[in-house]
DSSP file (Angstrom, degrees, kcal/mol; ACC not computed):
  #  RESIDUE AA STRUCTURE BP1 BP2  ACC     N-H-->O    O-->H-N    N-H-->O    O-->H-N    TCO  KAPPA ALPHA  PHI   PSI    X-CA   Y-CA   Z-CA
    1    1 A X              0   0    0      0, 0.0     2,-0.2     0, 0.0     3,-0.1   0.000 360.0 360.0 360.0 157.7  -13.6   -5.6   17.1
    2    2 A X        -     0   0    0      1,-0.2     0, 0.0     0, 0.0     0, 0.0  -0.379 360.0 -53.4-112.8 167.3  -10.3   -3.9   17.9
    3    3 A X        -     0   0    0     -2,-0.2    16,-0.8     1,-0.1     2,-0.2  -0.175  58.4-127.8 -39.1 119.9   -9.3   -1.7   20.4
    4    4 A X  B     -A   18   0A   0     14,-0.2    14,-0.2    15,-0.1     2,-0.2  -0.552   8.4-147.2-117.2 164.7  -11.1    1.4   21.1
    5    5 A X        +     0   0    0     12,-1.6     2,-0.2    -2,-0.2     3,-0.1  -0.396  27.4 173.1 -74.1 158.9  -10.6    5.1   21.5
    6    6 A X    >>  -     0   0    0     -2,-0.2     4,-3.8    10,-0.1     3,-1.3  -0.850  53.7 -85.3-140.4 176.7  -12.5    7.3   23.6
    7    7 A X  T 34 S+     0   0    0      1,-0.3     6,-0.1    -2,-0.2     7,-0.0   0.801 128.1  49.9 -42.6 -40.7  -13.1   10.4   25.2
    8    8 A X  T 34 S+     0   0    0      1,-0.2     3,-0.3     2,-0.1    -1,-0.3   0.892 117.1  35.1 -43.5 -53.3  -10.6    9.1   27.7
    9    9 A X  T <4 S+     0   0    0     -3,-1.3    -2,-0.2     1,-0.3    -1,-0.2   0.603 133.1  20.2 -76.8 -20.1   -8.0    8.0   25.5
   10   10 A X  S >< S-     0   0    0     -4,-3.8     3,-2.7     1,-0.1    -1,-0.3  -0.508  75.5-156.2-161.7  89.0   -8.1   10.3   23.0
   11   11 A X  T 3  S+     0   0    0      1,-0.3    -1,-0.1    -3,-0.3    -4,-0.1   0.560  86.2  65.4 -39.3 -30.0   -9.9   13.7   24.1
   12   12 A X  T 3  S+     0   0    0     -6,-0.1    -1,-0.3    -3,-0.1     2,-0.3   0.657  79.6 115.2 -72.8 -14.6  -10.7   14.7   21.1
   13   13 A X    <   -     0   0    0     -3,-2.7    -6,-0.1     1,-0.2    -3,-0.1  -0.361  41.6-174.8  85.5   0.9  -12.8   12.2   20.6
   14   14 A X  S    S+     0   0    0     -2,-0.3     2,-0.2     1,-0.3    -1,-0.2   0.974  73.5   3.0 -77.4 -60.8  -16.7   12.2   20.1
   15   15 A X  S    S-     0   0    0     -9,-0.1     2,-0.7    -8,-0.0    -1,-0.3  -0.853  91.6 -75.0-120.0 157.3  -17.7    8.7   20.0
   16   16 A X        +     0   0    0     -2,-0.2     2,-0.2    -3,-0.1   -10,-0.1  -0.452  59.4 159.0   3.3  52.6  -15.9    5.0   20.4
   17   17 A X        -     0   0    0     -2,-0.7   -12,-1.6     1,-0.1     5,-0.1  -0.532  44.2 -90.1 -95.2 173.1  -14.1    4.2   17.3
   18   18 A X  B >   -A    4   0A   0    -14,-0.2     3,-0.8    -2,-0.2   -14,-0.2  -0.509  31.4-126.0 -73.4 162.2  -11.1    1.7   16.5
   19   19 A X  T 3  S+     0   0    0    -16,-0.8     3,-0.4     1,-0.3    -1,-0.2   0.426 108.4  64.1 -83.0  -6.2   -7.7    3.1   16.9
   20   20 A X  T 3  S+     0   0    0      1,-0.3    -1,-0.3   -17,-0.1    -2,-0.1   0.450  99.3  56.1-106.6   4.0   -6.7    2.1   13.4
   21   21 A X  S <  S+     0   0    0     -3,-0.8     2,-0.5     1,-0.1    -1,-0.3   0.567  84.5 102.8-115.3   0.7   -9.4    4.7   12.0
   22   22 A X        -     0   0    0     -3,-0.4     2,-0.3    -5,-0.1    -1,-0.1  -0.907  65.2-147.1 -77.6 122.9   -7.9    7.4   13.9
   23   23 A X        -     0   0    0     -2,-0.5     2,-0.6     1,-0.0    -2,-0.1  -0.593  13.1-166.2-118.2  94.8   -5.6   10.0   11.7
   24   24 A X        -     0   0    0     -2,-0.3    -1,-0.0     1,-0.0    -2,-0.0  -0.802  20.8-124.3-126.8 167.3   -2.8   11.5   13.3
   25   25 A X        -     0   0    0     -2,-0.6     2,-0.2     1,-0.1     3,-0.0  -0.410  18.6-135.8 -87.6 135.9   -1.2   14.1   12.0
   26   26 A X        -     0   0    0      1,-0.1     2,-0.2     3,-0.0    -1,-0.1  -0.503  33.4-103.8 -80.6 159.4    2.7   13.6   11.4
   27   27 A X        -     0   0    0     -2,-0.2     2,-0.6     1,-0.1    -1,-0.1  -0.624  51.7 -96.7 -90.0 159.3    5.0   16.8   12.5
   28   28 A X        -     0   0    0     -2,-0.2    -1,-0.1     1,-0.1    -3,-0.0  -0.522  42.9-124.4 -82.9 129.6    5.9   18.4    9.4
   29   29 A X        -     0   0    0     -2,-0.6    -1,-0.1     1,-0.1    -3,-0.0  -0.190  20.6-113.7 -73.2 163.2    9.5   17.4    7.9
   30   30 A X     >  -     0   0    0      1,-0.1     4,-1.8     4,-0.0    -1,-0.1  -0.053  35.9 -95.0 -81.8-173.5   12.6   19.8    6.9
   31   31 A X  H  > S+     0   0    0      2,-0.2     4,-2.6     1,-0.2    -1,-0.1   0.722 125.1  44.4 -81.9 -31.6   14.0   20.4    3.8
   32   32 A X  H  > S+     0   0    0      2,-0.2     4,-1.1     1,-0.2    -1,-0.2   0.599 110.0  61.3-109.2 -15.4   16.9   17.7    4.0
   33   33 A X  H  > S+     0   0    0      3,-0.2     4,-1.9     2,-0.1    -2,-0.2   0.875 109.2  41.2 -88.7 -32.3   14.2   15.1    5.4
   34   34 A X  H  < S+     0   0    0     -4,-1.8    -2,-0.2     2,-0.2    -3,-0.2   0.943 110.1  50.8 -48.2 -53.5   12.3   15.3    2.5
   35   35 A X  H >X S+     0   0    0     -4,-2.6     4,-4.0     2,-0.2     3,-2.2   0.888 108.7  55.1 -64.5 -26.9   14.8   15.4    0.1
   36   36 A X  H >X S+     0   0    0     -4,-1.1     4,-1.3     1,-0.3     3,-0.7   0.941 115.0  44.7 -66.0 -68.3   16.4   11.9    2.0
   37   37 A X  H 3< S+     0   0    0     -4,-1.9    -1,-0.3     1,-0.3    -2,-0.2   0.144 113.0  49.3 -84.9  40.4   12.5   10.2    1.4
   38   38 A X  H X> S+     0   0    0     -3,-2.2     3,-3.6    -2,-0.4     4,-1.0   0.650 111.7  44.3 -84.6 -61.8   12.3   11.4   -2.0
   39   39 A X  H X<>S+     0   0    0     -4,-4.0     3,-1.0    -3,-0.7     5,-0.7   0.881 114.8  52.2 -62.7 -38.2   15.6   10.1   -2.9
   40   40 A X  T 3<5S+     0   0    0     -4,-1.3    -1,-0.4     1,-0.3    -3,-0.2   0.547 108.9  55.3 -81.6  -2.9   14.6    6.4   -0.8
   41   41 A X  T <45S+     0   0    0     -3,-3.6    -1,-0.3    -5,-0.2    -2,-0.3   0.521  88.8  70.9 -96.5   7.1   11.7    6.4   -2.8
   42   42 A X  T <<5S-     0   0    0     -4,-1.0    24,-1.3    -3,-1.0    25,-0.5   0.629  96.9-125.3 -82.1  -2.5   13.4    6.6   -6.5
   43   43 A X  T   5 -     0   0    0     -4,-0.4    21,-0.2    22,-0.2    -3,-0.1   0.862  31.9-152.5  60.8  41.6   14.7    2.8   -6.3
   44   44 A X      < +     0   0    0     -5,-0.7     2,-0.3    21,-0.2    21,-0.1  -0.151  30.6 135.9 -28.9 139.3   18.4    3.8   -7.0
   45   45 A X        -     0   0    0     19,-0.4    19,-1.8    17,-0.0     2,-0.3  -0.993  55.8 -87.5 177.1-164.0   20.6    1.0   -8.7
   46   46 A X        -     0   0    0     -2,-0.3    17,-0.1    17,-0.2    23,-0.1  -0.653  45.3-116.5-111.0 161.9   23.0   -0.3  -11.0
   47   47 A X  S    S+     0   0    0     15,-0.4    -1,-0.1    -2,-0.3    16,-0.0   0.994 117.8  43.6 -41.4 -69.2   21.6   -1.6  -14.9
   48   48 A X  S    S-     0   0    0      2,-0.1    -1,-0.2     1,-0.1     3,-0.1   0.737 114.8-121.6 -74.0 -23.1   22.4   -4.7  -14.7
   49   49 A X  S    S+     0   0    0      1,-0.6     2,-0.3     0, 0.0    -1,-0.1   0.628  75.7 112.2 105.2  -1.2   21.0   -4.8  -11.1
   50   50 A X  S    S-     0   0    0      1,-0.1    -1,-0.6     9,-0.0    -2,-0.1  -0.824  75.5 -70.6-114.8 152.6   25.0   -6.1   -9.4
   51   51 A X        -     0   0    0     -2,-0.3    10,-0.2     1,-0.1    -1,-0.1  -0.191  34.8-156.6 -29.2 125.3   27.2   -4.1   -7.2
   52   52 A X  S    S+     0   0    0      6,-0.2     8,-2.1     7,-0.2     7,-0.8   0.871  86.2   4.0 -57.7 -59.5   29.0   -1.3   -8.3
   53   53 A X  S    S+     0   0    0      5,-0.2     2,-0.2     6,-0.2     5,-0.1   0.737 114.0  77.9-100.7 -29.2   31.8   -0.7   -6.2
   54   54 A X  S    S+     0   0    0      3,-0.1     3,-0.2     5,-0.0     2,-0.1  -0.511  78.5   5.4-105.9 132.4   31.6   -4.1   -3.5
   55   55 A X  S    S-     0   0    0     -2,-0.2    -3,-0.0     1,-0.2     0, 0.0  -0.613  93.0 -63.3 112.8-169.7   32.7   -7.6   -4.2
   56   56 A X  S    S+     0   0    0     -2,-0.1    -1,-0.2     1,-0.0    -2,-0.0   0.487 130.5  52.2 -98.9 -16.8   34.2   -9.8   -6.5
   57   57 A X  S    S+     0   0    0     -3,-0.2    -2,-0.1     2,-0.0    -3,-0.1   0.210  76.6 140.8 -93.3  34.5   31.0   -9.0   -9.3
   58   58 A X        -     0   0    0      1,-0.1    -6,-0.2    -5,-0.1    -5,-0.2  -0.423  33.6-172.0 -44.7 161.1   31.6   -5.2   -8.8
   59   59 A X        -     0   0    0     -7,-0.8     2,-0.7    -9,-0.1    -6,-0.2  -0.037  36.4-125.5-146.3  38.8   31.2   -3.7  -12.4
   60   60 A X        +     0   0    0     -8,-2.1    -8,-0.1     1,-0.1    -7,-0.1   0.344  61.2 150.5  92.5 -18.0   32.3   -0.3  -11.8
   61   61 A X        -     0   0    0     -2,-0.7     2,-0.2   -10,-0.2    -2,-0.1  -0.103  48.6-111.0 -62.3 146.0   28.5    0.7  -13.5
   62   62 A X        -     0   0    0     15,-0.2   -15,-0.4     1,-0.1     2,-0.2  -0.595  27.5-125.9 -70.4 134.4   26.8    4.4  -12.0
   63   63 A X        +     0   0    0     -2,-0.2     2,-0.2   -17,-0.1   -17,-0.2  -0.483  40.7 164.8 -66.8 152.3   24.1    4.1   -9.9
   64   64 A X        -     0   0    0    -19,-1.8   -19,-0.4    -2,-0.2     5,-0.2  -0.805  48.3 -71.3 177.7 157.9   21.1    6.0  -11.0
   65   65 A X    >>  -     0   0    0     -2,-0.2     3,-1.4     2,-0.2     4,-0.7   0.377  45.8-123.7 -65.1 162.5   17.5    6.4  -10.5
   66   66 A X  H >> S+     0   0    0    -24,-1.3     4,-2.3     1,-0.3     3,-1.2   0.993 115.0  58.5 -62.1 -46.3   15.3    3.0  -12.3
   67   67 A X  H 3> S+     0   0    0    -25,-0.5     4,-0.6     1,-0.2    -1,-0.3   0.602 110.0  35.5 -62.4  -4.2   13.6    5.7  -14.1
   68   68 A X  H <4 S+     0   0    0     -3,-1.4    -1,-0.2     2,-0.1    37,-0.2   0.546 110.2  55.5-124.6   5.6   16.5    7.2  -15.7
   69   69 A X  H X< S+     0   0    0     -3,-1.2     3,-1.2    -4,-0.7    -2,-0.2   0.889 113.4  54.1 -87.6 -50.3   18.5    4.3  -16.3
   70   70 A X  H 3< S+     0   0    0     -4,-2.3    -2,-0.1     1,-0.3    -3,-0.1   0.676 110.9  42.8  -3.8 -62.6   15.0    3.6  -18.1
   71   71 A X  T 3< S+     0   0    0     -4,-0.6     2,-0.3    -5,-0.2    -1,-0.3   0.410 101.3  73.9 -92.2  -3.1   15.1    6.5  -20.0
   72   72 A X  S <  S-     0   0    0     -3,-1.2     2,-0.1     1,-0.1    29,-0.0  -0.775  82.4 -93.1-114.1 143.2   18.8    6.9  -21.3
   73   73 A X     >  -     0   0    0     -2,-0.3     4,-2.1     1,-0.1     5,-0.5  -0.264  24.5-110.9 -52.5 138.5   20.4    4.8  -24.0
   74   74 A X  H  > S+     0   0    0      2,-0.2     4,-1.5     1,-0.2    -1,-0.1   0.831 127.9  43.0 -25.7 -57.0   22.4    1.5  -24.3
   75   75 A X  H  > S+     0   0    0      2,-0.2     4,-1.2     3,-0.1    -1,-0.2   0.670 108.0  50.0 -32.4 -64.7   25.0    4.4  -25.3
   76   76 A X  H >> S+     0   0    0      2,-0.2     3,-1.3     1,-0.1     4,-1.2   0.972 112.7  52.5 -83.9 -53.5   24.5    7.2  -22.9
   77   77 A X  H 3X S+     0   0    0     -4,-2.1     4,-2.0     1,-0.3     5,-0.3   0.871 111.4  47.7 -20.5 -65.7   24.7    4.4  -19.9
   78   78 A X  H 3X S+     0   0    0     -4,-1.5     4,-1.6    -5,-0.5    -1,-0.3   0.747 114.1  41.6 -39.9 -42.1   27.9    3.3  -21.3
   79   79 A X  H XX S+     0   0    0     -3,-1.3     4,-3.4    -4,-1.2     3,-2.2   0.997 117.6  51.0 -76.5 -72.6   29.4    6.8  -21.6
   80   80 A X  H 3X S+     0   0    0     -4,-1.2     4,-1.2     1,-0.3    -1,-0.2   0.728 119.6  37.2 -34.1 -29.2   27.7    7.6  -17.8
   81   81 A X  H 3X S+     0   0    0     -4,-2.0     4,-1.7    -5,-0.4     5,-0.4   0.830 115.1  53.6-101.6 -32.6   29.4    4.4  -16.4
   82   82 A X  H XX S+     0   0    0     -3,-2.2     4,-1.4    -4,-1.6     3,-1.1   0.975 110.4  44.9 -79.2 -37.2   32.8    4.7  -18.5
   83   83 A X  H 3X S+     0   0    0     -4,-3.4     4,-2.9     1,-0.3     3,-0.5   0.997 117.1  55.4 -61.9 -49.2   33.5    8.5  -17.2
   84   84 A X  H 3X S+     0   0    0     -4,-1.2     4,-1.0    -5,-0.3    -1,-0.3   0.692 110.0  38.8 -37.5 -36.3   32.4    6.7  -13.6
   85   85 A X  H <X S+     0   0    0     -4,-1.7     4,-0.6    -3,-1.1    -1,-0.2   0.526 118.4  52.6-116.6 -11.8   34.9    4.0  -13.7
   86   86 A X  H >X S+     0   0    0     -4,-1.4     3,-1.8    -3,-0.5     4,-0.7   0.966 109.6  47.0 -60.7 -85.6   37.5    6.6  -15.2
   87   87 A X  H >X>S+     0   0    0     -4,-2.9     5,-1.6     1,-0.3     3,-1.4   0.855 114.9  49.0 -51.1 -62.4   37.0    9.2  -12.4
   88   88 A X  H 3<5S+     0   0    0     -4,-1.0    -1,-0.3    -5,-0.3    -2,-0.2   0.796 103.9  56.4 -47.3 -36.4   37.4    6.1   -9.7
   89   89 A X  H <<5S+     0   0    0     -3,-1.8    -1,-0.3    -4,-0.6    -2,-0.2   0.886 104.7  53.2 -49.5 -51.5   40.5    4.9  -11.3
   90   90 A X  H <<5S-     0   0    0     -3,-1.4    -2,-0.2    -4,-0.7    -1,-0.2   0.532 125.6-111.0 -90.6 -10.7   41.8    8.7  -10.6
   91   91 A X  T  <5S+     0   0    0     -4,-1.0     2,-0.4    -5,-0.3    -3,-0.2   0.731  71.6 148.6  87.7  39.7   40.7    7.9   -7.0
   92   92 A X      < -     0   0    0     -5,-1.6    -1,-0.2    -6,-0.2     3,-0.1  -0.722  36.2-162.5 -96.7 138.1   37.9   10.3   -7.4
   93   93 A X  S    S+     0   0    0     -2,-0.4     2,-0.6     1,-0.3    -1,-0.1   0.938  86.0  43.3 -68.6 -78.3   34.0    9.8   -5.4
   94   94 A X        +     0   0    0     -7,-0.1     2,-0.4    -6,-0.0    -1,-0.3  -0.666  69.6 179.7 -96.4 122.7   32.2   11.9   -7.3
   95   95 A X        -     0   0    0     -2,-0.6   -11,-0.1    -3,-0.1   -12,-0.0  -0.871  35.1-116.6-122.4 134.4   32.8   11.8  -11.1
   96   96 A X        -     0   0    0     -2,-0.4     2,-0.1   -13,-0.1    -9,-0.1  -0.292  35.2-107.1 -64.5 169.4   30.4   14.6  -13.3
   97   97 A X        -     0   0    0      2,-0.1     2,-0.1   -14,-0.1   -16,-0.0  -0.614  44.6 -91.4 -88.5-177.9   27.8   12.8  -15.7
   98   98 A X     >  -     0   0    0     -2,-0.1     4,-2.1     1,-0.1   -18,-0.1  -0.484  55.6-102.6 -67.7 145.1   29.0   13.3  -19.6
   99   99 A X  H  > S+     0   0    0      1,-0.2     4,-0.9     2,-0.2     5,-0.2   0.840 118.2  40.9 -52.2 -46.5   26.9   17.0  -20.6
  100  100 A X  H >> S+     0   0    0      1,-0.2     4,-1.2     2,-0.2     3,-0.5   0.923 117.5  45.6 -92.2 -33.6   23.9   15.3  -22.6
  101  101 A X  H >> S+     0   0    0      1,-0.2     3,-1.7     2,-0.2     4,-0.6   0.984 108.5  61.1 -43.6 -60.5   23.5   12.3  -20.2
  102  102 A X  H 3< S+     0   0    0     -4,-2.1     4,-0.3     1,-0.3    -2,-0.2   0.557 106.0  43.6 -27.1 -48.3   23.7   15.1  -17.6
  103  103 A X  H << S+     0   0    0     -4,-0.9     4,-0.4    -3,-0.5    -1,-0.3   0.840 117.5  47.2 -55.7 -57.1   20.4   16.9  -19.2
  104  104 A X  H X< S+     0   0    0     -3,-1.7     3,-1.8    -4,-1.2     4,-0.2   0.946 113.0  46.2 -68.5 -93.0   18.7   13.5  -19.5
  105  105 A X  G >X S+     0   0    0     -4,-0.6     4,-1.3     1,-0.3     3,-0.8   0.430  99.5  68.3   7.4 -42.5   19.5   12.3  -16.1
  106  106 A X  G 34 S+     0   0    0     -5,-0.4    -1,-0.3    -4,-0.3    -2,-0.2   0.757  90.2  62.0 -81.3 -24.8   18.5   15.7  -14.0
  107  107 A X  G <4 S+     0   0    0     -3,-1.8    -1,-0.2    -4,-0.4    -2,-0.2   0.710 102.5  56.7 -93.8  -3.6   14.9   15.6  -14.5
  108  108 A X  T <4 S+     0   0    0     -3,-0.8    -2,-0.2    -4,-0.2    -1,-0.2   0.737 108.0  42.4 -49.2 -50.8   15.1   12.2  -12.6
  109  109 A X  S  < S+     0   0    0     -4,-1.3     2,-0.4     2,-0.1    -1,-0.2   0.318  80.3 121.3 -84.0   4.3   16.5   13.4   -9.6
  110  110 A X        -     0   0    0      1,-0.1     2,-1.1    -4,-0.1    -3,-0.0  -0.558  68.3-128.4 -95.7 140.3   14.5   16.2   -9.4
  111  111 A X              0   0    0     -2,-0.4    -1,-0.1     1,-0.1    -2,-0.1  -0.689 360.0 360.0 -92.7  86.5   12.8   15.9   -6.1
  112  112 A X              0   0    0     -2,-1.1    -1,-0.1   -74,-0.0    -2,-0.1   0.315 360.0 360.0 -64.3 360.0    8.9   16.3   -6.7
């Protein structure tokens, strides 16, 4: 048996149970802490699954969520990754997606 709880240790309390069956309540997160473990749960990445930007196997490809790489064409990738490695050339961060990817793409990120 594992460690136990009791009225001492944990006032609330009734009887002896293990510490791993007690339920404690997280403090509730902010707006921008959410979105951050939303975002760490969507498995961001590249298609092919190499570095975008880092290395010698960069390939220049947009990250974007597994589910929406998933959900977009051989086509719309291409287009999303070619405006991306356009916009970087211009020394640009943030490059918009092409409008119909854009569409496709947005119900991915959206933060349930």
């Amino acid at each position: 048996m594992g460690i136990l709880a009791t009225a001492v240790t944990h006032p609330l309390a009734i009887a002896s149970v293990p510490v791993a069956n007690i339920k404690y309540r997280m403090p509730s997160l902010k707006k921008p802490q959410k979105s951050l473990n939303a975002w760490t749960k969507q498995k961001w990445r590249t298609k092919s699954g190499k570095p975008s930007t880092q290395g010698p196997n960069a390939t220049g490809e947009r990250y974007l969520p597994e589910k929406a790489i998933k959900g977009l064409s051989s086509a719309e990738y291409a287009a999303t990754s070619a405006a991306k490695r356009k916009g970087k050339a211009q020394g640009k961060q943030f490059v918009a997606q092409p409008k119909g990817v854009k569409q496709k793409v947005k119900q991915y990120r959206r933060i349930k």
